[in-house]
C-alpha positions as a printed NumPy array, in Angstrom:
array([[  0.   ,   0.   ,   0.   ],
       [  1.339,   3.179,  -0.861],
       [  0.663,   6.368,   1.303],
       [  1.235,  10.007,   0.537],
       [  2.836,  12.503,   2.6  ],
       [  1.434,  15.68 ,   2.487],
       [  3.83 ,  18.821,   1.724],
       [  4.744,  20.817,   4.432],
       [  3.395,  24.5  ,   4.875],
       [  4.726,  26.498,   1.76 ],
       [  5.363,  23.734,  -0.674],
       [  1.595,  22.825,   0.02 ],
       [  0.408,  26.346,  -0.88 ],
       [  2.669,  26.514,  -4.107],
       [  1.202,  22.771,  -5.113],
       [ -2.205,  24.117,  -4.799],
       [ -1.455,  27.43 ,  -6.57 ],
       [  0.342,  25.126,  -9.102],
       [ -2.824,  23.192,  -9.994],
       [ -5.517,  26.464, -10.06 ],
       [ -6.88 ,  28.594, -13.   ],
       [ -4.38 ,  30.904, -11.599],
       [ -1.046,  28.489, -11.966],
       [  0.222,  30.674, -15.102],
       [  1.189,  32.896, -11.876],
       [  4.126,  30.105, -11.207],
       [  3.496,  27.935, -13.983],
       [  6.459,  29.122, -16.888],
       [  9.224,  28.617, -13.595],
       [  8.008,  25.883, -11.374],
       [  6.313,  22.266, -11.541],
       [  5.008,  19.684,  -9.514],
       [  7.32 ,  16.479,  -9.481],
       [  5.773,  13.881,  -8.122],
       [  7.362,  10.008,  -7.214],
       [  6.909,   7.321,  -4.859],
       [ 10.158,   7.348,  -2.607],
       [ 12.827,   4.808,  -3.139],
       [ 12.903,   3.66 ,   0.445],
       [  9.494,   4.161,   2.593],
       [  7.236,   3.678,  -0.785],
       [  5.433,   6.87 ,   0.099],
       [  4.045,   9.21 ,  -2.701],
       [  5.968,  12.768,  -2.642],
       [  5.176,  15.671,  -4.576],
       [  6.766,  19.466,  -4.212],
       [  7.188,  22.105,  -6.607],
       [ 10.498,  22.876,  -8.43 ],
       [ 12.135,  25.069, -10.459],
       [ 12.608,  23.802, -13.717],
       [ 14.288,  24.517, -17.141],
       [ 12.815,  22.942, -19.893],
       [ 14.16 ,  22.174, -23.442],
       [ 12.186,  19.862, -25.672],
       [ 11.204,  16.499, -23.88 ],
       [ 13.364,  17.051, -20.934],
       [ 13.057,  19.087, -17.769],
       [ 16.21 ,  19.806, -15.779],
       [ 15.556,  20.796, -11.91 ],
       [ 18.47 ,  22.351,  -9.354],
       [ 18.451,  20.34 ,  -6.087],
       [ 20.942,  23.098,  -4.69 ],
       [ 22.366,  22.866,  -0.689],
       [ 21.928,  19.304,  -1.612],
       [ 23.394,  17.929,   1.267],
       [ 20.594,  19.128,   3.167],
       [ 18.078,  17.744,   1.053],
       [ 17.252,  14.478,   0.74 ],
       [ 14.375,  14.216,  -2.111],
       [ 16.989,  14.107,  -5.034],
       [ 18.53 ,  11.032,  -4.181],
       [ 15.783,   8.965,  -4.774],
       [ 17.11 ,   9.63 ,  -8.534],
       [ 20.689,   8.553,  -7.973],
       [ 22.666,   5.474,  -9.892],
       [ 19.924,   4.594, -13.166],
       [ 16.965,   6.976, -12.145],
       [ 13.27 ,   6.203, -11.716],
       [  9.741,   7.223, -12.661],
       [  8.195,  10.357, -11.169],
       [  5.033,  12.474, -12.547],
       [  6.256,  15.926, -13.795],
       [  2.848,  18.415, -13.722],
       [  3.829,  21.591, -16.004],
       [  1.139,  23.763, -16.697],
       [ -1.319,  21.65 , -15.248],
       [ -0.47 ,  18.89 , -17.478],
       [  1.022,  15.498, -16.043],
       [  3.432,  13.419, -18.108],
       [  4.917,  10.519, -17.482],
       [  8.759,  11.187, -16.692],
       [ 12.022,   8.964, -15.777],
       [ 14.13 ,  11.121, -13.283],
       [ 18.305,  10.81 , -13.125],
       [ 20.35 ,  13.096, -10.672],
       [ 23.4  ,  14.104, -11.711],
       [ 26.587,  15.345,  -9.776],
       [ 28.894,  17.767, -11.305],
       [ 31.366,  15.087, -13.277],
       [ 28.911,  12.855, -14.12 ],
       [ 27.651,  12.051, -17.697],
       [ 25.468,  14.298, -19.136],
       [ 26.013,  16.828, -16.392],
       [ 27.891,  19.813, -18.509],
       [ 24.591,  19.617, -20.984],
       [ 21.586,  19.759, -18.299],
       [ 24.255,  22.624, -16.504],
       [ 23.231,  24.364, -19.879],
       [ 19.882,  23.46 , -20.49 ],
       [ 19.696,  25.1  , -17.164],
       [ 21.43 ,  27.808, -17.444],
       [ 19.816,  29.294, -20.911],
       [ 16.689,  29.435, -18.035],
       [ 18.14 ,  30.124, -14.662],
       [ 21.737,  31.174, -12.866],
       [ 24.47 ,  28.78 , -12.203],
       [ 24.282,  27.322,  -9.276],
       [ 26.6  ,  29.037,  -6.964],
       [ 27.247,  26.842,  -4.381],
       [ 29.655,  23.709,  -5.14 ],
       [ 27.021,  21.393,  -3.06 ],
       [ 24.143,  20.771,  -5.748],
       [ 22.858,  18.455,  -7.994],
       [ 21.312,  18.251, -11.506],
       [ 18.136,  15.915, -11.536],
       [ 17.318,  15.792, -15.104],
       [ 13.638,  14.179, -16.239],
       [ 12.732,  12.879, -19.419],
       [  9.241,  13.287, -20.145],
       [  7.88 ,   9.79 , -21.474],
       [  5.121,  10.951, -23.446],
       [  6.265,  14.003, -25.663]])
């Protein structure tokens, strides 16, 4: 049986604010990913910033260290729910350190969207939507 855990305070009021007629507030700069967590099974969602270029979706997990949500996409990825624009598509999630394949070209795909990340403790989780 899988259970959901609810967002905490802010994150809840961006998720609803995400998925209202008035989401095109938030909509062009942050999504809802959504994925059932590696090890406790339980259903996540929070909003993100995101970059988007084509069928992929590329998300800083910055201070990453203190966060704990991106590694549930470490080593070969997994399936999450990506909710742009109030439309959900099937996604496959991979985080990616700086080093890693593939890194330097999210790093961009970011970057044409958003600043570099300034701080050396962050990590790249880039999605490929399924269904585009």
């Amino acid at each position: 049986m899988t259970t959901a855990v609810r967002p905490r305070g802010g994150n809840r009021t961006v998720l609803r604010l995400l998925a209202s007629p008035l989401h095109g507030l938030l909509s062009g700069r942050v999504c809802e990913v959504a994925y059932t967590g590696a090890v406790t099974g339980a259903r996540h969602a929070l909003p993100v910033e995101y970059a988007e270029d084509h069928d992929r979706v590329v998300v800083l997990a910055a201070h990453a260290s203190l966060k704990r949500w991106w590694r549930n996409f470490t080593g070969v990825g997994r399936r999450a729910t990506v909710t742009i624009r109030r439309q959900a598509h099937d996604a496959h999630a991979v985080a990616l350190a700086p080093g890693d394949p593939g890194y330097d070209d999210a790093l961009t795909v970011y970057q044409r969207r958003h600043r570099a990340p300034q701080d050396v403790d962050h990590r790249l989780v880039t999605i490929r939507l399924l269904d585009r």
